[in-house]
KOLGU-4560 file (N, C-alpha, C; in nm, 3 decimals, padded with zeros to 5 digits):
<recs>
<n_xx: -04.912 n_yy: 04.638 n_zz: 07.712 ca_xx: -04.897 ca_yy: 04.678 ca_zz: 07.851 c_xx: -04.911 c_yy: 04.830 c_zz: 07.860 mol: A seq: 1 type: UNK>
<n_xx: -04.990 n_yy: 04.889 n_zz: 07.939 ca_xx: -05.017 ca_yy: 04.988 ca_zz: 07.975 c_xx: -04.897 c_yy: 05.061 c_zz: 08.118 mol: A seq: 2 type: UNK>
<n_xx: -04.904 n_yy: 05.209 n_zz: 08.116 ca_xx: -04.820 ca_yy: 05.267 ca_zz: 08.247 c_xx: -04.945 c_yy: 05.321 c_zz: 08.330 mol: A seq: 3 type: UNK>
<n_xx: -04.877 n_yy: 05.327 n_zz: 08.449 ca_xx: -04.990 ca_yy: 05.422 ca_zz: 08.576 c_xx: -04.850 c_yy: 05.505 c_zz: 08.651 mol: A seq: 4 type: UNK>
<n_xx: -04.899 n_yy: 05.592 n_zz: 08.677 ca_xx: -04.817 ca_yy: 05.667 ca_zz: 08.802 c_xx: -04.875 c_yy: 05.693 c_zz: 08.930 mol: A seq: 5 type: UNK>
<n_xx: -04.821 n_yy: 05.650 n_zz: 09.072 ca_xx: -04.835 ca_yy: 05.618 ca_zz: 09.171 c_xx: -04.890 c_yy: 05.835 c_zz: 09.164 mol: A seq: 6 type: UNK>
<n_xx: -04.965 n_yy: 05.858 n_zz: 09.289 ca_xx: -04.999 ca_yy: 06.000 ca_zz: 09.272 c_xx: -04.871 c_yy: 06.071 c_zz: 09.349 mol: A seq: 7 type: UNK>
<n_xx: -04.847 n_yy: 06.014 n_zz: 09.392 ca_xx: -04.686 ca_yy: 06.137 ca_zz: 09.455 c_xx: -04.586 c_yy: 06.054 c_zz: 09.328 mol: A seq: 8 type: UNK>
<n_xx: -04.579 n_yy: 05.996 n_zz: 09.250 ca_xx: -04.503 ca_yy: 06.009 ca_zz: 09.174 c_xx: -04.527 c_yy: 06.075 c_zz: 09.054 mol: A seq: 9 type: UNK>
<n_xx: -04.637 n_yy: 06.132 n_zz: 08.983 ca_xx: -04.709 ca_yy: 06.197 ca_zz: 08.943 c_xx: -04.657 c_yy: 06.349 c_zz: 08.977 mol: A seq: 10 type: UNK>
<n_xx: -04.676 n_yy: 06.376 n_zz: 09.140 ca_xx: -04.620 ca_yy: 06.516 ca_zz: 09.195 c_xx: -04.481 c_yy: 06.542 c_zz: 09.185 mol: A seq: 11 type: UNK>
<n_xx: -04.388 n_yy: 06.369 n_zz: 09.188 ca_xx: -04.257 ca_yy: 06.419 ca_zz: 09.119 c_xx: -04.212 c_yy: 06.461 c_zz: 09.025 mol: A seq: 12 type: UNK>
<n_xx: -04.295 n_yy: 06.355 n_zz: 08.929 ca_xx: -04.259 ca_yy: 06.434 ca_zz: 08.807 c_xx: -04.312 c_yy: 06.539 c_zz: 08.750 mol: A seq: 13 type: UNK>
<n_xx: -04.416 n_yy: 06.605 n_zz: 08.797 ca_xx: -04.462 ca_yy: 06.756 ca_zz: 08.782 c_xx: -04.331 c_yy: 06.851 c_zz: 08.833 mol: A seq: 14 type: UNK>
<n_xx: -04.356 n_yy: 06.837 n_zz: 08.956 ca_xx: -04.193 ca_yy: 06.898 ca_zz: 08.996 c_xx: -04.076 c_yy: 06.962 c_zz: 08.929 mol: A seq: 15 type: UNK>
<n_xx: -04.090 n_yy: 06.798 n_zz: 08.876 ca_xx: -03.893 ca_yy: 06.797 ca_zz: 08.819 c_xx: -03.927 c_yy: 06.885 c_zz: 08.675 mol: A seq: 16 type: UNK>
<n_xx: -04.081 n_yy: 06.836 n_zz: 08.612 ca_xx: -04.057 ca_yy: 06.929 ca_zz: 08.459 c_xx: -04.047 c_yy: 07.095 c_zz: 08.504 mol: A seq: 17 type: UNK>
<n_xx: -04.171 n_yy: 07.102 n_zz: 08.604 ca_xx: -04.122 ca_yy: 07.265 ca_zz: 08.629 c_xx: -04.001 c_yy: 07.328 c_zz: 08.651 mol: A seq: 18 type: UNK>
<n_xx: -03.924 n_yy: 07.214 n_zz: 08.731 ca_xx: -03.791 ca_yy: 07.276 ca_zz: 08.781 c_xx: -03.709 c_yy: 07.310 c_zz: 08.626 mol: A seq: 19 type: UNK>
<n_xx: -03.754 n_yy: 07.193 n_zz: 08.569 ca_xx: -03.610 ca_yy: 07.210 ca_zz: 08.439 c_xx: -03.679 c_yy: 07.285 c_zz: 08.380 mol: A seq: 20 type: UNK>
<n_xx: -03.801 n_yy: 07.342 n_zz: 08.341 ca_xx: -03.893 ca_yy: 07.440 ca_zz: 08.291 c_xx: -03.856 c_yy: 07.589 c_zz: 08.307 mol: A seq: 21 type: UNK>
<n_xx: -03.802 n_yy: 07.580 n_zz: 08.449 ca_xx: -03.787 ca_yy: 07.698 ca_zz: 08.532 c_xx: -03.629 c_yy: 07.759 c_zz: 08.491 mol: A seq: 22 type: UNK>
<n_xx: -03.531 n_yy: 07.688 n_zz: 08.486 ca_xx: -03.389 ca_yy: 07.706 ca_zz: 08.462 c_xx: -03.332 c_yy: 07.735 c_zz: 08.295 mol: A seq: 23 type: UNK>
<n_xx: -03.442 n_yy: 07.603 n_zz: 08.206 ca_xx: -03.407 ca_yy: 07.627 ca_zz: 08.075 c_xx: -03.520 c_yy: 07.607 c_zz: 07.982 mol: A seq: 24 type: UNK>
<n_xx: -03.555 n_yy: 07.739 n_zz: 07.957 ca_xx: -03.686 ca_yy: 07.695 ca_zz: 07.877 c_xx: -03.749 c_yy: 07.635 c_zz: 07.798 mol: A seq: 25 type: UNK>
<n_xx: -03.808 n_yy: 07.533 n_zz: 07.788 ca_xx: -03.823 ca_yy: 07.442 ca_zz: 07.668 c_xx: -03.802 c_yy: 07.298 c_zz: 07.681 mol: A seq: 26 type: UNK>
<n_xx: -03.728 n_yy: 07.282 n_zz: 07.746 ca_xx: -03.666 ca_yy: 07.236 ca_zz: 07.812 c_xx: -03.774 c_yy: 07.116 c_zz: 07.885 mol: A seq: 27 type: UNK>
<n_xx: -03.861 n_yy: 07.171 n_zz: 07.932 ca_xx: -03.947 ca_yy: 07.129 ca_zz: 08.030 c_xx: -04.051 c_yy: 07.009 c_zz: 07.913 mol: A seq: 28 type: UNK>
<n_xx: -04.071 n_yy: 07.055 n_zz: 07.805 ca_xx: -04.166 ca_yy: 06.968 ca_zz: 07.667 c_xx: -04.053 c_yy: 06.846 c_zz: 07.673 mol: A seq: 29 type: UNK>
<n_xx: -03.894 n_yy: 06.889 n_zz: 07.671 ca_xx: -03.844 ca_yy: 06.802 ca_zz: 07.606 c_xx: -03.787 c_yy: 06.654 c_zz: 07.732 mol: A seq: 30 type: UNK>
<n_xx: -03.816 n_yy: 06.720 n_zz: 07.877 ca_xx: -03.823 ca_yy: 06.598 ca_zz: 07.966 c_xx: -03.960 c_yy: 06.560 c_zz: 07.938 mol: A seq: 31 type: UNK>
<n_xx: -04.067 n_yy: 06.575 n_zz: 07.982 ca_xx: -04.198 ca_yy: 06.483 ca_zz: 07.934 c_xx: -04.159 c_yy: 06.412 c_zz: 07.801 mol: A seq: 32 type: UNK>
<n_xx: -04.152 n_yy: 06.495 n_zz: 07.688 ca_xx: -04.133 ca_yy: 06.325 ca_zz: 07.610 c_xx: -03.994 c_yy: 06.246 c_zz: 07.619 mol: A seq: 33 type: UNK>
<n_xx: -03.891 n_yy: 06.252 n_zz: 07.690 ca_xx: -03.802 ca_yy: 06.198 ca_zz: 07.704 c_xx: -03.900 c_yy: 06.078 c_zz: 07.820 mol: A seq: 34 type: UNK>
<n_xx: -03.946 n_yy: 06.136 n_zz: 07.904 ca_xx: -04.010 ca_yy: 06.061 ca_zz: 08.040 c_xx: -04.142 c_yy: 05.955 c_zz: 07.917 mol: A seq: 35 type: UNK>
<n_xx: -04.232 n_yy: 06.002 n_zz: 07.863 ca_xx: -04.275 ca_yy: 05.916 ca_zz: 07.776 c_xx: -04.220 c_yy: 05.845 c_zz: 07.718 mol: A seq: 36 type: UNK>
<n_xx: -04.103 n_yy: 05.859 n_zz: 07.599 ca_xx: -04.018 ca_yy: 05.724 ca_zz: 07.530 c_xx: -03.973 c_yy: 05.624 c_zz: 07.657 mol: A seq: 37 type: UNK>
<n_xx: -03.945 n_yy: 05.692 n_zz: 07.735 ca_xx: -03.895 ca_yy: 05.550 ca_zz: 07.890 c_xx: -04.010 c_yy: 05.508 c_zz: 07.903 mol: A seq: 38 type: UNK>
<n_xx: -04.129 n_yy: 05.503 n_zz: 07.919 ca_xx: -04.269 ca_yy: 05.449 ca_zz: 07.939 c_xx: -04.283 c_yy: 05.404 c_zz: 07.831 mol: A seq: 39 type: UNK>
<n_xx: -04.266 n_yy: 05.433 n_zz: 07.696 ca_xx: -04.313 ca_yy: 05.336 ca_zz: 07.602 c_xx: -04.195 c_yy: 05.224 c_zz: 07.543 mol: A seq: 40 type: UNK>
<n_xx: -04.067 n_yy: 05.274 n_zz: 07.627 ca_xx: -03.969 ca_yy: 05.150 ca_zz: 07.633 c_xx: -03.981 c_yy: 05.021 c_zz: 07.736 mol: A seq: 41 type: UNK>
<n_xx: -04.031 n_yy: 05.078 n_zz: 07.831 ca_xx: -04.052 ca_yy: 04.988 ca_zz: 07.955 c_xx: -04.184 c_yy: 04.921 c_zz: 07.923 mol: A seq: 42 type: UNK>
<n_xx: -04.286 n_yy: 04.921 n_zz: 07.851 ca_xx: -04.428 ca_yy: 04.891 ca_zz: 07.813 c_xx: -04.379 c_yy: 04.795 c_zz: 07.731 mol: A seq: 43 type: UNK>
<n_xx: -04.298 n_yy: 04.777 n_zz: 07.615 ca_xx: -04.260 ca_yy: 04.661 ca_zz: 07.548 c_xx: -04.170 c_yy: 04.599 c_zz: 07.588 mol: A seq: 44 type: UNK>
<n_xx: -04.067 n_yy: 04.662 n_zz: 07.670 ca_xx: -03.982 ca_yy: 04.591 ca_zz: 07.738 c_xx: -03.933 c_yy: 04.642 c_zz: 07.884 mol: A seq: 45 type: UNK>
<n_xx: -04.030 n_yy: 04.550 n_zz: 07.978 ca_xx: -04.031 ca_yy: 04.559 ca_zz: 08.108 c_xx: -03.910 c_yy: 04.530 c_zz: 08.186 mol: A seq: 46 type: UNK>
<n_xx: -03.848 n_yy: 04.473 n_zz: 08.165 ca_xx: -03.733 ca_yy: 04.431 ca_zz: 08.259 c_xx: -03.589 c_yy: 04.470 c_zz: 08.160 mol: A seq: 47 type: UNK>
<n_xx: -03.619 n_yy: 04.559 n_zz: 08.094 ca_xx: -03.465 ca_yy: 04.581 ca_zz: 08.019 c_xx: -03.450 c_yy: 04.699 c_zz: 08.116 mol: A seq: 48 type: UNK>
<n_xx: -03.435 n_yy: 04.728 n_zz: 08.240 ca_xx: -03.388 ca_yy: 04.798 ca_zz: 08.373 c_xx: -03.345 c_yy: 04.760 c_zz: 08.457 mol: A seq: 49 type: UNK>
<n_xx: -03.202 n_yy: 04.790 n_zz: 08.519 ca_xx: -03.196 ca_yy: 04.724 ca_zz: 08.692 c_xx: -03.268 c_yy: 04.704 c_zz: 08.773 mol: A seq: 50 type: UNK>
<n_xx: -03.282 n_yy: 04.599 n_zz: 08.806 ca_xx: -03.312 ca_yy: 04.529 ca_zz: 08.928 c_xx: -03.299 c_yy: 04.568 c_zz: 09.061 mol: A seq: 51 type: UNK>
<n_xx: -03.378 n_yy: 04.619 n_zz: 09.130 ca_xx: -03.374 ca_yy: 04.729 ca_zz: 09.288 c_xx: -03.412 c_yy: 04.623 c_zz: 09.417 mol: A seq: 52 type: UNK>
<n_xx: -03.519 n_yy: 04.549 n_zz: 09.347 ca_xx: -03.540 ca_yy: 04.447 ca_zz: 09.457 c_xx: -03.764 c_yy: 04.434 c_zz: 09.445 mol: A seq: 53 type: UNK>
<n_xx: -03.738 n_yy: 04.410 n_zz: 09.511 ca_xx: -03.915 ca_yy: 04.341 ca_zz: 09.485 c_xx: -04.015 c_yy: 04.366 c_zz: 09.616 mol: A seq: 54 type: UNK>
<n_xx: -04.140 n_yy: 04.415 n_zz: 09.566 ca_xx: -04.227 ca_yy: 04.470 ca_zz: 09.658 c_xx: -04.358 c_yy: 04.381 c_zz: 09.636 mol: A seq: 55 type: UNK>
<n_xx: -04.405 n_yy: 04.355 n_zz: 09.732 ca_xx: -04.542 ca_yy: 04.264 ca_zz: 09.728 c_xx: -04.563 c_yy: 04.147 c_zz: 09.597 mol: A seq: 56 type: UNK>
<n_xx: -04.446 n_yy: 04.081 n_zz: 09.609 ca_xx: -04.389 ca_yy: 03.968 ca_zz: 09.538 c_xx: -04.381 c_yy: 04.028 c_zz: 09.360 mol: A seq: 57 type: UNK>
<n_xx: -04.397 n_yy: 04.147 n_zz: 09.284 ca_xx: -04.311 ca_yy: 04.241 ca_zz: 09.214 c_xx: -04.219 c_yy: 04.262 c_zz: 09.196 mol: A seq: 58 type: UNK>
<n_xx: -04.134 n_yy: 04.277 n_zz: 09.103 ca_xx: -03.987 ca_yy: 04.341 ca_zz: 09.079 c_xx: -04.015 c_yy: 04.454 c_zz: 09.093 mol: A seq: 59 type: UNK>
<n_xx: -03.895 n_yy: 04.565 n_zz: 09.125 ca_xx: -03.909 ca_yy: 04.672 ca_zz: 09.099 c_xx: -03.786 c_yy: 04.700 c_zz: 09.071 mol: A seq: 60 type: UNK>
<n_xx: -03.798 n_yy: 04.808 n_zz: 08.942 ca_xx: -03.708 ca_yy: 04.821 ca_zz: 08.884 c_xx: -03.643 c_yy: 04.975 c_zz: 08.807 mol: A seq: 61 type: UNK>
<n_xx: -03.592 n_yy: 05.014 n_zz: 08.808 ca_xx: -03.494 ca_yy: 05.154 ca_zz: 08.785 c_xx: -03.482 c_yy: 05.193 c_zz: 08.655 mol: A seq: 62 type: UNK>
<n_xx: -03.504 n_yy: 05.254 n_zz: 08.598 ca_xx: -03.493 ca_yy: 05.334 ca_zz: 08.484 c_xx: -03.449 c_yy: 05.450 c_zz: 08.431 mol: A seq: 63 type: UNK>
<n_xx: -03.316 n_yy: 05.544 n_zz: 08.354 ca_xx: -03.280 ca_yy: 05.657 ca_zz: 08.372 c_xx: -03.384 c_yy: 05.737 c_zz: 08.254 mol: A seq: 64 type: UNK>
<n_xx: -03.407 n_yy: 05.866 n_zz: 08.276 ca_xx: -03.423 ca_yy: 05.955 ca_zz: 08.153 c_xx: -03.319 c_yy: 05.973 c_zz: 08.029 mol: A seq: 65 type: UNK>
<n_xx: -03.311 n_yy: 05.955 n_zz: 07.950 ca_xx: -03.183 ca_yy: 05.978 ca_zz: 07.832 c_xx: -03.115 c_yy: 06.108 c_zz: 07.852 mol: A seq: 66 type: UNK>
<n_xx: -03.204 n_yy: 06.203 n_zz: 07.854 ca_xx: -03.127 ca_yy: 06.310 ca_zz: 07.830 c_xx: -03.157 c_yy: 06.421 c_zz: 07.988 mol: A seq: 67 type: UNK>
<n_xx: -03.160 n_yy: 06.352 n_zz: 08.088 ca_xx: -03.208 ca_yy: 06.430 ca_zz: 08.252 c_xx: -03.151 c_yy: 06.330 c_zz: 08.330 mol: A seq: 68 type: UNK>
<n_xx: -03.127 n_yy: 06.442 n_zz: 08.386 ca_xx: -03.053 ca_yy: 06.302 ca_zz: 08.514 c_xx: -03.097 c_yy: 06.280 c_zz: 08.652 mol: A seq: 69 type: UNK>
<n_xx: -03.254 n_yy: 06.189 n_zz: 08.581 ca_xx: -03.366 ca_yy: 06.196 ca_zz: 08.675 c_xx: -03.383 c_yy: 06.034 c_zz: 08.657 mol: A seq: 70 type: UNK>
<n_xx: -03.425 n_yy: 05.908 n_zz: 08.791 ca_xx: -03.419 ca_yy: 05.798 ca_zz: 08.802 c_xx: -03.577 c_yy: 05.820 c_zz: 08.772 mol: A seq: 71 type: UNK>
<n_xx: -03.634 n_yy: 05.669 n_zz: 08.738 ca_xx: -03.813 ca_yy: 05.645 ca_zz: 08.745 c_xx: -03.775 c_yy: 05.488 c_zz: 08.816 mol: A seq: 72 type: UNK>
<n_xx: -03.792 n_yy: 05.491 n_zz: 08.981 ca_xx: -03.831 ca_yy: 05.382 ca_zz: 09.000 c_xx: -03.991 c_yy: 05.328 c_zz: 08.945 mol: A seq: 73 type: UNK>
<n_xx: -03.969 n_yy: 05.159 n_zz: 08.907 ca_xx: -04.108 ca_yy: 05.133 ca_zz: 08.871 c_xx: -04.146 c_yy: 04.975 c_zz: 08.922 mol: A seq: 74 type: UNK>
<n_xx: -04.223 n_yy: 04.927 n_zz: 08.963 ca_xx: -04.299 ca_yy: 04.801 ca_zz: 08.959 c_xx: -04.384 c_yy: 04.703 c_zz: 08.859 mol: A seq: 75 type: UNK>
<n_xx: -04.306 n_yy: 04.609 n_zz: 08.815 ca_xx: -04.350 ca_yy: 04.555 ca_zz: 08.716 c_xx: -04.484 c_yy: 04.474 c_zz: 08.748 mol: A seq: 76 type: UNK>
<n_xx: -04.624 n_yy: 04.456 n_zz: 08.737 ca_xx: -04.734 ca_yy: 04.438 ca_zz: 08.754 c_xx: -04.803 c_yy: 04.361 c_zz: 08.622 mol: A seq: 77 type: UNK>
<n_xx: -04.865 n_yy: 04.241 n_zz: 08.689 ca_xx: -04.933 ca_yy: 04.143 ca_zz: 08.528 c_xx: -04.967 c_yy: 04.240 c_zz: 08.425 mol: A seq: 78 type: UNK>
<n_xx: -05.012 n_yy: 04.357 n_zz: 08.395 ca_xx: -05.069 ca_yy: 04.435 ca_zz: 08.272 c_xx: -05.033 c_yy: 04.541 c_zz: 08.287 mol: A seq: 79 type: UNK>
<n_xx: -04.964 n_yy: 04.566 n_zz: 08.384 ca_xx: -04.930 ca_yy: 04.721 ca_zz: 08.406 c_xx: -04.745 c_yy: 04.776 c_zz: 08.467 mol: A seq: 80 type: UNK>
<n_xx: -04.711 n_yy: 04.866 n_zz: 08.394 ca_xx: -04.569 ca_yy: 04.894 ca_zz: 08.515 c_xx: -04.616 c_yy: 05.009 c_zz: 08.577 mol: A seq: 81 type: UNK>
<n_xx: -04.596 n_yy: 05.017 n_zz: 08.664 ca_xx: -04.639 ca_yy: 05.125 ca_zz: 08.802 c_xx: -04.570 c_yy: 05.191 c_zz: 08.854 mol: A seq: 82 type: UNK>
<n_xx: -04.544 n_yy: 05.316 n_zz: 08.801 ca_xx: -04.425 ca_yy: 05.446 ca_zz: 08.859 c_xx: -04.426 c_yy: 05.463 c_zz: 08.969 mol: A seq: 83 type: UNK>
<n_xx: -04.355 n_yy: 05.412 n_zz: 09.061 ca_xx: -04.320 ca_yy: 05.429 ca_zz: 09.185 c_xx: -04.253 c_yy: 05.607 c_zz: 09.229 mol: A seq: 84 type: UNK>
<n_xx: -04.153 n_yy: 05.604 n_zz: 09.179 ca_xx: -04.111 ca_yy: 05.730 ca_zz: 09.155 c_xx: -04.041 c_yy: 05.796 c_zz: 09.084 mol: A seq: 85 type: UNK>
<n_xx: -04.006 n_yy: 05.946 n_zz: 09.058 ca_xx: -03.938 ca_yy: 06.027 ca_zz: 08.954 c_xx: -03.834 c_yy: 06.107 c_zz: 09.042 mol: A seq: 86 type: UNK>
<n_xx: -03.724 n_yy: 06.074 n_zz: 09.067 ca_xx: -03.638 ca_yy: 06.124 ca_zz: 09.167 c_xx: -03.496 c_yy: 06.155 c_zz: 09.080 mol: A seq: 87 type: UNK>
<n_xx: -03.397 n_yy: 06.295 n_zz: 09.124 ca_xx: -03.320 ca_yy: 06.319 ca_zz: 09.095 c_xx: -03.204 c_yy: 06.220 c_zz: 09.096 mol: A seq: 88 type: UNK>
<n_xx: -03.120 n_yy: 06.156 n_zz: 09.023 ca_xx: -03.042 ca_yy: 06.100 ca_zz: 09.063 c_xx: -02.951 c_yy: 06.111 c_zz: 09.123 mol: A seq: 89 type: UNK>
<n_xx: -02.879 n_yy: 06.204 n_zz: 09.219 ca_xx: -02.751 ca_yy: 06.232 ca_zz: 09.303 c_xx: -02.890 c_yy: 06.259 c_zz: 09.483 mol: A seq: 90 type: UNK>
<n_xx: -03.020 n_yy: 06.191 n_zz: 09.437 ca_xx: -03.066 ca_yy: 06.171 ca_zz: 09.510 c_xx: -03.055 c_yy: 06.062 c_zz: 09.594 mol: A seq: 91 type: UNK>
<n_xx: -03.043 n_yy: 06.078 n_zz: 09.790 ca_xx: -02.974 ca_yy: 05.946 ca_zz: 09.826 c_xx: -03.060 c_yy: 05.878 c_zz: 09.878 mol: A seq: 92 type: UNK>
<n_xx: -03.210 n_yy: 05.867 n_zz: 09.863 ca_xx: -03.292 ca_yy: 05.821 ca_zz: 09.963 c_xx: -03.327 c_yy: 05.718 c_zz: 09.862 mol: A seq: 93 type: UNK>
<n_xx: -03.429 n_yy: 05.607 n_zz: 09.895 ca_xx: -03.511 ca_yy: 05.532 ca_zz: 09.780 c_xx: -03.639 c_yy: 05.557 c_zz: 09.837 mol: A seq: 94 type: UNK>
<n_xx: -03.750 n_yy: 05.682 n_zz: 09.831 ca_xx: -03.921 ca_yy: 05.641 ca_zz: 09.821 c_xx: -03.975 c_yy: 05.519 c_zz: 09.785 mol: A seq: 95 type: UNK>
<n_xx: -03.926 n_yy: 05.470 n_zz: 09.700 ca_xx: -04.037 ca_yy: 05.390 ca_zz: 09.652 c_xx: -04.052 c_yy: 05.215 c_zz: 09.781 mol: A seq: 96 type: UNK>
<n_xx: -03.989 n_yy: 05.256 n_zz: 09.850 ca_xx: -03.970 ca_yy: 05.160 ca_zz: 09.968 c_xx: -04.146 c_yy: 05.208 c_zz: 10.016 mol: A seq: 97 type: UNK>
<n_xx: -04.157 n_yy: 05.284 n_zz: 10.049 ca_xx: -04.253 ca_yy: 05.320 ca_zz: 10.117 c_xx: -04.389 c_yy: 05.377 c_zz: 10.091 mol: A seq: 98 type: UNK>
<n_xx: -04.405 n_yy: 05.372 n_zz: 09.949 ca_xx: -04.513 ca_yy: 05.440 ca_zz: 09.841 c_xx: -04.578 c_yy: 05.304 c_zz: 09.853 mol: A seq: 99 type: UNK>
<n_xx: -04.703 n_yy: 05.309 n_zz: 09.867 ca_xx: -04.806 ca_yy: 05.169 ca_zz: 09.860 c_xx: -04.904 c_yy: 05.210 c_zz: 09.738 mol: A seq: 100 type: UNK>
<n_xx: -04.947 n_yy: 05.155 n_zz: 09.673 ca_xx: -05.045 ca_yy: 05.165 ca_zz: 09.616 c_xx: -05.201 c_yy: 05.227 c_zz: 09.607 mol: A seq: 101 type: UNK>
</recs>
């Protein structure tokens, strides 16, 4: 199973590495591969994440960073999981309601 990122989720997580890029240097390498091991955890195992609820008959499902305390909503898809979004977690909204494909 392969990952995709939705393109504003893409712009989130550009974002968020600059931000932590910006505050602690180095910092910024070590969320991308933290954000990669969650993509290559979710690629062998898709549904080892909470359950958010389901979009165009899809699960979609929640994932934390290990070491950031940044959510990856995602959509589980026949060959693919599909990053919905990369959002702070003390964040109160849910995007990925409204991100289409």
């Amino acid at each position: 199973m392969i990952f995709e990122l939705h393109r504003l989720a893409e712009i989130d997580l550009t974002k968020a590495v600059r931000f932590i890029g910006s505050r602690r240097p180095g910092h910024d390498m070590l969320m991308t591969d933290d954000f990669h091991k969650l993509m290559t955890l979710l690629c062998q195992w898709p549904r080892s994440c909470v359950l958010m609820g389901h979009r165009r008959g899809n699960e979609v499902r929640r994932g934390r960073l290990h070491r950031f305390r940044y959510l990856v909503d995602y959509e589980i898809e026949p060959n693919c999981i599909f990053v919905l979004t990369v959002t702070y977690e003390r964040r109160r909204t849910t995007p990925w309601r409204s991100r289409k494909r």
